[in-house]
FIZANU-282902 format. One line per field, with one value per residue (C-alpha): y, x, z; residue in three letters. Coordinates in Angstrom, 3 decimals, always signed. Each point is the difference from the previous one (the first is absolute). Example, Ala and Ser with C-alpha at 12.3 -4.5 7.8 and 13.67 -1.06 7.14 Angstrom:
% FIZANU-282902
y: (-4.500 / +3.440)
x: (+12.300 / +1.370)
z: (+7.800 / -0.660)
res: (ala / ser)
END
This chain:
% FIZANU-282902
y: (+0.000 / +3.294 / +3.083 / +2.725 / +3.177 / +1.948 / -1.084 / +1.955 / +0.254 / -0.693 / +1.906 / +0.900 / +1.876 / -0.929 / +2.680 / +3.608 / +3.661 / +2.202 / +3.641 / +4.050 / +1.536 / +2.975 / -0.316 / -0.783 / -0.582 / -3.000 / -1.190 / +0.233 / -2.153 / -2.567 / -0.211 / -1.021 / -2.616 / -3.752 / -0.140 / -1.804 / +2.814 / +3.381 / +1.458 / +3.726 / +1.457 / +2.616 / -1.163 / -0.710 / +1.156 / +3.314 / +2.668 / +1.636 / +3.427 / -2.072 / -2.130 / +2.754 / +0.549 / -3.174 / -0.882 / +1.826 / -1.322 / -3.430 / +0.565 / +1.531 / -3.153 / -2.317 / +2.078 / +0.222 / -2.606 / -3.888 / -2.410 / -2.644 / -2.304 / +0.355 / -0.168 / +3.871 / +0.630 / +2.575 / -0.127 / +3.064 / +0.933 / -1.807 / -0.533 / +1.608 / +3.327 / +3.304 / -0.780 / -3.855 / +1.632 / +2.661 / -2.226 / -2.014 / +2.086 / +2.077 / -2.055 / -3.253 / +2.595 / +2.058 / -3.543 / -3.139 / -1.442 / -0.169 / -1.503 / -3.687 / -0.476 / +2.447 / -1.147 / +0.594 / +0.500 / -0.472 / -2.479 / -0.916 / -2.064 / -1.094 / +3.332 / +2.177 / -1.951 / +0.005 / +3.781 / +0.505 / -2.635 / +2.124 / +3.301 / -1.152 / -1.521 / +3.843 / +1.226 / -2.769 / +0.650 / +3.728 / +0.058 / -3.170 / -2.773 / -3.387 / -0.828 / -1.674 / +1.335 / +1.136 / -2.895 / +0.535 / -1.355 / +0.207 / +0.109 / -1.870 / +1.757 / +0.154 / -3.079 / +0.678 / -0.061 / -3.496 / -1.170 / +0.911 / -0.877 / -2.779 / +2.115 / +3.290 / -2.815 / -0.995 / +3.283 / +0.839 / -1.236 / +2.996 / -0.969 / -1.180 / -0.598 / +0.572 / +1.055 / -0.145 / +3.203 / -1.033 / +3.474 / +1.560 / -3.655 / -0.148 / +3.308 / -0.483 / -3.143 / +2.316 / -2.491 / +1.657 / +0.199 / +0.357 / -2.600 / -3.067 / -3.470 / +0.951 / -4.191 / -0.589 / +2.426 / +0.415 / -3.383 / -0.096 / +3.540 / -1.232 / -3.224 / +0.798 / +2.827 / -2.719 / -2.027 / +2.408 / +0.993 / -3.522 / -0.973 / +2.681 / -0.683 / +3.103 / +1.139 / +0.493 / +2.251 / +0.497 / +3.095 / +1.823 / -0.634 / +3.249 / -0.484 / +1.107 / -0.021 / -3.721 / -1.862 / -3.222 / +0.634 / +0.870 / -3.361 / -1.732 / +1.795 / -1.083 / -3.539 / +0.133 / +1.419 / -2.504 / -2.976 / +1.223 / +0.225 / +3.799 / +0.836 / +2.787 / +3.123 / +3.412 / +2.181 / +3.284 / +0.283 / -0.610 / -1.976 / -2.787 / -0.595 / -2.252 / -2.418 / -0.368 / -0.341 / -2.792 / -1.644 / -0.166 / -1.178 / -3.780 / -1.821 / -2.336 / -3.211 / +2.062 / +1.295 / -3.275 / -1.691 / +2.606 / -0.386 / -3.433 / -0.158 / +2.493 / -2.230 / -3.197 / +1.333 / +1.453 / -3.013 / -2.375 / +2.055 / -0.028 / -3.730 / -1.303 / +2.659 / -1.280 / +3.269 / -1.365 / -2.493 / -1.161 / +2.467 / -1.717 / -2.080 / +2.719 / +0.647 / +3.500 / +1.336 / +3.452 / +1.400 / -0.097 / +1.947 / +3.630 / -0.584 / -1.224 / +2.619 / +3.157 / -2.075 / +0.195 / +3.473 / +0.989 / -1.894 / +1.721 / +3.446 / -0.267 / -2.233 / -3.449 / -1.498 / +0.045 / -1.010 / -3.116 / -1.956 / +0.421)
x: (+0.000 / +1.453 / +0.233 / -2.196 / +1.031 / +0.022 / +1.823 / +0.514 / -0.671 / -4.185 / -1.531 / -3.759 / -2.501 / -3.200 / -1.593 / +1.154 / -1.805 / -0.476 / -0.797 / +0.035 / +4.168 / -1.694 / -1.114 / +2.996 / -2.954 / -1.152 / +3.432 / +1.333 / -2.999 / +0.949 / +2.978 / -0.986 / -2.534 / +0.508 / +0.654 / +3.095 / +0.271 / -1.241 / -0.430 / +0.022 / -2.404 / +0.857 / -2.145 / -3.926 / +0.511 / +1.098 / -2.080 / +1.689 / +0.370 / +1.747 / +2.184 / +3.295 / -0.945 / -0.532 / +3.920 / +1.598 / -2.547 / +1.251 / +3.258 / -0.404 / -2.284 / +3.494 / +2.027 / -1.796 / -2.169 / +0.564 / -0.987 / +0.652 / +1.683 / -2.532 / +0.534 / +0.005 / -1.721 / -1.122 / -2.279 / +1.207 / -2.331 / +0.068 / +2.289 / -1.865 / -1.053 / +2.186 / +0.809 / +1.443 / +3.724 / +0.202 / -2.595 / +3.090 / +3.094 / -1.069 / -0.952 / +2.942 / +2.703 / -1.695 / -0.536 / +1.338 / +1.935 / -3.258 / -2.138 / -0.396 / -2.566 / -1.202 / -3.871 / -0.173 / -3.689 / -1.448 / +3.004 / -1.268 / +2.963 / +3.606 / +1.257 / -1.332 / +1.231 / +3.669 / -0.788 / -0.388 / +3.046 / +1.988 / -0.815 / +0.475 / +3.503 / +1.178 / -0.857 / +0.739 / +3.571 / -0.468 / -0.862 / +2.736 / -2.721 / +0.704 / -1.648 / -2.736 / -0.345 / -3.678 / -2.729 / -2.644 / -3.871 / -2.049 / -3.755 / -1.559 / -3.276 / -1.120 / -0.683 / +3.838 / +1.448 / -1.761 / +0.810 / +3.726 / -0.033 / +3.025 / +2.397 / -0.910 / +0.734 / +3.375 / +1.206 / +2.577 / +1.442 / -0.867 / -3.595 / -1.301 / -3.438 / -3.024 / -3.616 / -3.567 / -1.735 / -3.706 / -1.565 / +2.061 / -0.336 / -3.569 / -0.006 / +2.361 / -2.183 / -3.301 / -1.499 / -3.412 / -1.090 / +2.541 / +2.502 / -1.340 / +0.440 / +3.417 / +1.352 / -3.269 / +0.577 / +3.458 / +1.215 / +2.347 / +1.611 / +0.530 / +1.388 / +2.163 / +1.336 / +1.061 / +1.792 / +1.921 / +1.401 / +0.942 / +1.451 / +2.156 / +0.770 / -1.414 / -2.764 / -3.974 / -2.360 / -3.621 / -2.060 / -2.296 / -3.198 / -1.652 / -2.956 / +2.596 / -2.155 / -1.412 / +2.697 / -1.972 / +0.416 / +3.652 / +0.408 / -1.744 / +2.033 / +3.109 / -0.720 / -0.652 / +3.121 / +2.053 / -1.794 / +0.805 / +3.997 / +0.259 / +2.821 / -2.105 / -2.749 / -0.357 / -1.301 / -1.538 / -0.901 / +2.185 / -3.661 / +0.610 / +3.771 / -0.512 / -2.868 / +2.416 / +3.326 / -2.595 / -0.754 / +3.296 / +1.854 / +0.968 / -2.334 / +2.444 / -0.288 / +0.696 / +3.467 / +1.132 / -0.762 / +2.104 / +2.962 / +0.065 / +0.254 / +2.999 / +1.728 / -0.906 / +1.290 / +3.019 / +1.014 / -1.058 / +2.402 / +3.120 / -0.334 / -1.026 / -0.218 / -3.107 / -2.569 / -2.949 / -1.252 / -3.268 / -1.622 / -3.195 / -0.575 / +0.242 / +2.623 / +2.094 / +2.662 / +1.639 / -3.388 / -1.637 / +2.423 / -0.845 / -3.319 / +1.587 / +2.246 / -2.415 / -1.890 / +3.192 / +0.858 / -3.721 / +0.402 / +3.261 / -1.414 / -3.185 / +1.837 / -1.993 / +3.013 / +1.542 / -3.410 / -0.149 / +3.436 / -1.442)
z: (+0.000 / -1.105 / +2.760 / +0.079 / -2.126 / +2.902 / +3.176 / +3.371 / +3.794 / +0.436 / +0.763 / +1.457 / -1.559 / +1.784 / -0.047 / -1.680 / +0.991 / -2.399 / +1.212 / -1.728 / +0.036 / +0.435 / +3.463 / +2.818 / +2.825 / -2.180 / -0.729 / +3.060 / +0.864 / -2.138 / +0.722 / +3.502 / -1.294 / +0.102 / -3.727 / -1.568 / -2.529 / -0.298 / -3.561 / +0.005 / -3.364 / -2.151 / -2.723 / +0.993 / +3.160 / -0.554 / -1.986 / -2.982 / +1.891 / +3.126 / -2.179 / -0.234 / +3.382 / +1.708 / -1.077 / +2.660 / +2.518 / -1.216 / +0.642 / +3.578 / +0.450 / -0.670 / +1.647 / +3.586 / -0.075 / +2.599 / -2.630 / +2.631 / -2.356 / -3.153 / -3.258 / -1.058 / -3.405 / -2.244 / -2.828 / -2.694 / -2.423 / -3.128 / -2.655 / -2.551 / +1.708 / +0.311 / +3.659 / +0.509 / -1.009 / +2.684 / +2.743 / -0.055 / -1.257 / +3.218 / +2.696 / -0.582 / -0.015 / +3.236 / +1.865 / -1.979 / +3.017 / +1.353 / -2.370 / -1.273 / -2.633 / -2.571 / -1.155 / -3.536 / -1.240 / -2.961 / -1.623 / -3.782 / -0.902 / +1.106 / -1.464 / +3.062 / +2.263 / -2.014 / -0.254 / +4.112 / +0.202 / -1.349 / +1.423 / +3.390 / -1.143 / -0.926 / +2.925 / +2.465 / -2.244 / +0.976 / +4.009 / +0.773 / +0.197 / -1.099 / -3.499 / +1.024 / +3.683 / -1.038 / -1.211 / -2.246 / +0.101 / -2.890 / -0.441 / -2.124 / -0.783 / -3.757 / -2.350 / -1.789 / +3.030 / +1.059 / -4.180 / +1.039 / +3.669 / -0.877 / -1.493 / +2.651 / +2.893 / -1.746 / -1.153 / +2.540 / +3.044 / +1.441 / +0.079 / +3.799 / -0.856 / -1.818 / +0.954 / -1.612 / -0.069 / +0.019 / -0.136 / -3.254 / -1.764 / +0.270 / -1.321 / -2.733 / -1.120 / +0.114 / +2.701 / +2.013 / +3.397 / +3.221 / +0.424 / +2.426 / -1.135 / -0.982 / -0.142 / -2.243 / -2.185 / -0.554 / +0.512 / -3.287 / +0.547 / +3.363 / -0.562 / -2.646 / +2.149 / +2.703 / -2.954 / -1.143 / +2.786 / +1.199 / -2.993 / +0.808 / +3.450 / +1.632 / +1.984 / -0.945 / +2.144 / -0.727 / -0.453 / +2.782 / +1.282 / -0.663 / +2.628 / +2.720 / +2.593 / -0.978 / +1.973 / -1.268 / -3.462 / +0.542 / +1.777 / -2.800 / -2.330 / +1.605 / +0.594 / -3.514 / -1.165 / +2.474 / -1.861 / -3.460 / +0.848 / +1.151 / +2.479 / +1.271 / -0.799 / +0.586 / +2.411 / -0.254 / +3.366 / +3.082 / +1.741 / -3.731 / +1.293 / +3.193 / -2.013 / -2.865 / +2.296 / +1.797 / -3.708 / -1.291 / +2.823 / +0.605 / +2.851 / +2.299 / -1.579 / -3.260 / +1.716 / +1.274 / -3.186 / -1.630 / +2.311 / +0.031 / -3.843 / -0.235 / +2.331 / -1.511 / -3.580 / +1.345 / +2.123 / -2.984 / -2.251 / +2.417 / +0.955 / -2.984 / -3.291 / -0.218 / -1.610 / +0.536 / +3.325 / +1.744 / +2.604 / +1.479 / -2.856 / -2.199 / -2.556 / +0.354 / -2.192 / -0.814 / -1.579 / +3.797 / +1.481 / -0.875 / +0.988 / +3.604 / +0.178 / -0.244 / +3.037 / +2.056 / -0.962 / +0.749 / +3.623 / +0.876 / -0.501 / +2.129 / +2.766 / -0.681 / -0.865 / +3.609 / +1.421 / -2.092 / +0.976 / +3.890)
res: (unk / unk / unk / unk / unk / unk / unk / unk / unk / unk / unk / unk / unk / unk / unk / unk / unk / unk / unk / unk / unk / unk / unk / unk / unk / unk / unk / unk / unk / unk / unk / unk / unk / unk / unk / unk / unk / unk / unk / unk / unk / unk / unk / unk / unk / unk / unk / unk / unk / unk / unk / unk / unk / unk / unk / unk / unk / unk / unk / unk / unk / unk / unk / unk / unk / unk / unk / unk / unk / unk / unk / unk / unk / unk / unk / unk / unk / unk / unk / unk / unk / unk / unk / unk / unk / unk / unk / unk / unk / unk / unk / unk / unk / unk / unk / unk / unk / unk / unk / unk / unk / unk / unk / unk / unk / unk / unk / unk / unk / unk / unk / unk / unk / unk / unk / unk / unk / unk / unk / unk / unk / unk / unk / unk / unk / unk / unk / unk / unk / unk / unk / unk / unk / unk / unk / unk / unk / unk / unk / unk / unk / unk / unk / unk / unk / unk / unk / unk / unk / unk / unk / unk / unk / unk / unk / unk / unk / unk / unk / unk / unk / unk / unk / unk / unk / unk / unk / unk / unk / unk / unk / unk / unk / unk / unk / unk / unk / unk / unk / unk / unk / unk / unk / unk / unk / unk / unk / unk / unk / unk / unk / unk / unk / unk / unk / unk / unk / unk / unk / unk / unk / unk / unk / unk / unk / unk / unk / unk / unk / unk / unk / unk / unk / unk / unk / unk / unk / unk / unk / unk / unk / unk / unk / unk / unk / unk / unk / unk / unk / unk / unk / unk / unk / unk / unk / unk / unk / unk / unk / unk / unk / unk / unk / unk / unk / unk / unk / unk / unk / unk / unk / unk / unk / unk / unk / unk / unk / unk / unk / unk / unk / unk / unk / unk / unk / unk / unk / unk / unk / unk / unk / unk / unk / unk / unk / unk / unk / unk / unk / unk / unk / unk / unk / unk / unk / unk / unk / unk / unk / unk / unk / unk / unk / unk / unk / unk / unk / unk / unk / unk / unk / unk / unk / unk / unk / unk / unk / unk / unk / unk)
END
């Protein structure tokens, strides 16, 4: 079995918050949230007059904010409008050291992504980063994008993840009515969102629930989106993060299952060079292992792992 295109540390992305750059009160709020990630918008979230404005806010938001070990995002506005250059021209070379993911909207094709790539690369060049230092996330929101979600996920190493943008795909499509039955109705964009991105070895999340204050649906949602392969969904309200943290994180059995594998394979393979071996009456080989691993990784962060070897 050949190795995934993209290889690094795992990492977890159970939930990520998405909240206005504009406004340091909400920011700063979600910064202190539970979420994994917090995606700061300059695109939907901002209105064209705040936009210019909103950058600077941004930047004092990175600069002064306790992220409490979060991934630290922005979303820029998108590639294809007057203000994606400076959004991120501006705010990487104010704050770069202390961002890790830019959230690219809007991707049609590999070529924005490539575009961003290299953007980031002259400046990272520019401030003393290391090319690379800053990830990138793309959405995956029109039917192109979905048409060309394999070559957007394999683009460039640089790419962490990517994430399905119910609202502006059921737009772009010309579907009717508010967005509800998302799984029924946008099974294939889904799904073929999920593929992509593990063919290419990194991470999926899954749109919002936009009935924010319908905790039920947002469960629902979520359990939905954990069946169908997604490493995680986002927020748009700090009240979604702790159901969707609860959804997408590993019960016991789940974590000792996990654990036990690793060790099995890695004991198998020094012992024996054996890649594949019997767990339970169940065969295991190098394909279960990322799976296994994001479990573990999940379990360190929120402390169940300690709990589990008492």
């Amino acid at each position: 079995m050949s190795a995934p295109q993209h290889e690094g540390p795992v990492t977890v992305r159970r939930s990520e918050l998405a909240c206005p750059a504009h406004s340091l009160k909400m920011m700063a709020k979600a910064a202190a949230s539970e979420a994994d990630e917090v995606v700061f918008d300059l695109e939907d979230g901002c209105a064209p007059s705040q936009k210019t404005s909103a950058r600077k806010t941004l930047i004092e938001a990175f600069d002064t904010l306790d992220f409490g070990g979060k991934i630290r995002a922005f979303r820029p506005n998108g590639i294809h409008t007057k203000f994606f250059y400076r959004d991120v021209i501006e705010v990487v070379e104010s704050a770069g050291g202390k961002i890790d993911v830019v959230v690219l909207p809007k991707v049609q094709d590999a070529g924005d992504v490539l575009f961003a790539d290299r953007l980031l690369t002259q400046i990272e060049q520019n401030i003393g980063l290391p090319i690379g230092h800053i990830r990138l996330e793309a959405l995956i929101e029109s039917a192109k994008a979905v048409l060309r979600a394999e070559q957007i996920a394999g683009s460039t190493p640089r790419l962490a993840g990517l994430i399905f943008g119910v609202l502006d795909y059921a737009g772009n499509i010309g579907a009717r009515g508010p967005v509800r039955e998302q799984f029924a109705l946008y099974h294939y964009p889904k799904a073929k969102t999920v593929a992509a991105a593990r063919a290419a070895g990194i991470d999926v999340v899954d749109g919002v629930t936009f009935q924010f204050r319908d905790l039920r649906q947002c469960e629902h949602d979520a359990n939905s989106a954990a069946q169908m392969g997604f490493d995680g969904k986002w927020a748009i309200h700090p009240d979604q993060v702790s159901v969707i943290n609860r959804v997408f994180t590993p019960s016991h059995d789940e974590i000792t299952r996990a654990r036990e594998i690793i060790d099995l394979y890695e004991k198998s393979d020094v012992e024996s060079g054996v890649g594949a071996m019997v767990y339970k009456d169940e065969m295991v080989d190098a394909a279960s292992l990322p799976i296994e691993r994001k479990k573990l990784a999940i379990a360190r962060k929120t402390g169940l792992l300690q709990k589990t070897k008492k």
